[in-house]
Structure formats: structure tokens, C-alpha cells
One Martini backbone bead per residue (centre of mass of N, CA, C, O) as a GRO file, in nm:
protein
   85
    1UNK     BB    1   6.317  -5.330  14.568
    2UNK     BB    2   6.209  -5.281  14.279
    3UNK     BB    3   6.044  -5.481  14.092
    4UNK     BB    4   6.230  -5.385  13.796
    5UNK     BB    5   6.534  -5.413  13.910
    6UNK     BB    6   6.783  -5.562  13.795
    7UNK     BB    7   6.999  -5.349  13.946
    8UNK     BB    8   7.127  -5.366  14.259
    9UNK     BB    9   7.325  -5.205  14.536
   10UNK     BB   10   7.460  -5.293  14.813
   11UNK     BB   11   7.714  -5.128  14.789
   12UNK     BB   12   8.004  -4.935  14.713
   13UNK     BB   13   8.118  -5.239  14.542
   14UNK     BB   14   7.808  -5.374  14.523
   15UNK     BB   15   7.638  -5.577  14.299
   16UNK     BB   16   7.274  -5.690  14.191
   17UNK     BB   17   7.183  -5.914  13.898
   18UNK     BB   18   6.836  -5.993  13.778
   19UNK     BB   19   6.631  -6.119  13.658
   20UNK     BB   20   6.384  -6.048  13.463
   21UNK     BB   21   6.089  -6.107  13.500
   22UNK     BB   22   5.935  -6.428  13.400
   23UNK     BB   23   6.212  -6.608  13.301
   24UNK     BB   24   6.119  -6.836  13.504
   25UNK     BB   25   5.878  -6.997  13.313
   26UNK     BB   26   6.052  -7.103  13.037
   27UNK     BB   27   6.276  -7.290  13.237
   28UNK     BB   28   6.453  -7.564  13.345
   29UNK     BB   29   6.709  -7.389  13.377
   30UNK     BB   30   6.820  -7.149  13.593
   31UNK     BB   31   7.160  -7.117  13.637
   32UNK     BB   32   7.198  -6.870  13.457
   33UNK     BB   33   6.962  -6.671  13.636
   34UNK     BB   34   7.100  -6.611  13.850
   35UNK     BB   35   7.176  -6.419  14.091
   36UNK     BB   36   7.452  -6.172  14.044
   37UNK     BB   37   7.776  -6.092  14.169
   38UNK     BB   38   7.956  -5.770  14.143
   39UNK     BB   39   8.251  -5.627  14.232
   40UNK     BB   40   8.426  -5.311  14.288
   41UNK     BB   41   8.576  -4.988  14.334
   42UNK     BB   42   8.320  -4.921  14.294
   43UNK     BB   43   7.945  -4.754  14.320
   44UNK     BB   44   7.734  -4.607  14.203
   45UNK     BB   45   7.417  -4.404  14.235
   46UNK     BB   46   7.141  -4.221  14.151
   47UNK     BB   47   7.263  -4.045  14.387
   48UNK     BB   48   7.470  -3.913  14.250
   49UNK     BB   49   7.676  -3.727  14.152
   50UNK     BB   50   7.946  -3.529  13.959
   51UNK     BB   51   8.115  -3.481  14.208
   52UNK     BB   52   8.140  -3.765  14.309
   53UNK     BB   53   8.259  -3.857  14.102
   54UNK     BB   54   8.523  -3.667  14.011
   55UNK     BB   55   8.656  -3.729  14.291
   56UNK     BB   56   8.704  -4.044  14.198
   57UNK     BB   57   8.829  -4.023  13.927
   58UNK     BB   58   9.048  -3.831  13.858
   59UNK     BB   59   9.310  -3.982  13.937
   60UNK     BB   60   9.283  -4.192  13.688
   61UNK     BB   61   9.298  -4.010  13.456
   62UNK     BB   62   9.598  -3.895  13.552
   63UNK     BB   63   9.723  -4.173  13.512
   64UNK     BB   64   9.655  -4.220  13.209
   65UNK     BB   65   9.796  -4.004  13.110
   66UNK     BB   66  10.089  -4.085  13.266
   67UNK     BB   67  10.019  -4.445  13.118
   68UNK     BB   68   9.846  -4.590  13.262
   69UNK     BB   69   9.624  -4.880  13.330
   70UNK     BB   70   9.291  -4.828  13.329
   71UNK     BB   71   8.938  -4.864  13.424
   72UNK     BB   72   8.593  -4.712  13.319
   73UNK     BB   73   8.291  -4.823  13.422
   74UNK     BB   74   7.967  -4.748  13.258
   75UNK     BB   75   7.660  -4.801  13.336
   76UNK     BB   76   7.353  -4.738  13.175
   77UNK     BB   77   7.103  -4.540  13.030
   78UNK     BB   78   7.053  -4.394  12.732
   79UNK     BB   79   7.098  -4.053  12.843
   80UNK     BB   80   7.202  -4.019  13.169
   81UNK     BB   81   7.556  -3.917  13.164
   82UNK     BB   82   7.800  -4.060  13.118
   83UNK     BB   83   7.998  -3.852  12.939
   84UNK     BB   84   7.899  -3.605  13.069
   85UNK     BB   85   8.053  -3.692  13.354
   0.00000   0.00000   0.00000
């Protein structure tokens, strides 16, 4: 991973999740701050498209009309393209 990535993608279902830079150098306990691995049931990474995106949500917005309950969780940057994807 690049020095600065704080979020690297293991697999389609892992991210690994490190503090970034300098962090530890102020702690008397890291234990806070250690890198945390959390898996979901997807994981896009920056080389996914929308059309990528779409082929996997779709059935999921069509479940949340039809009453069901549904979560979409998308973090990126600011500007990124999460909405308009």
C-alpha cells in the first residue's frame, strides 16, 4: 500500500484500516490506534465503475422499495462520486 492510505481493501469483503502517519509517536498506548480490519459484504475499490456499483446494488434499492430493510454504506472523499453513483 501507498505510505499515505489509511484504508487498503484486503479483499471484495475486507478493508484493513491504519492510523495514519506520525500517530503513534504521541501515545503512551497504542492500543486504540491499531490497525482494525473490518469486513462488509462488498467492497469496492477505485478501480470499480458505476457499472460495477450497479450490477451489485441494484437488487438491494429494488428490495428497499418493495419494504424491506436495506443498508448502503459508501465512504469516499468528498467529491468522489458516492451520490451520483
Amino acid at each position: 500500500p501507498a505510505k499515505n492510505n489509511i484504508i487498503v481493501p484486503l479483499d471484495e469483503k475486507t478493508v484493513k484500516i491504519m492510523p495514519p502517519d506520525g500517530v503513534y509517536g504521541h501515545r503512551k498506548s497504542v492500543s486504540a490506534m491499531d490497525d482494525k480490519i473490518y469486513t462488509f459484504d462488498k467492497v469496492f475499490t477505485s478501480n470499480s465503475s458505476q457499472e460495477d456499483i450497479y450490477e451489485y446494488v441494484a437488487d438491494h434499492v429494488l428490495e428497499t422499495i418493495r419494504g424491506y430493510n436495506t443498508t448502503i454504506f459508501a465512504y469516499g472523499a468528498t467529491g468522489s462520486g458516492k451520490s451520483f453513483t
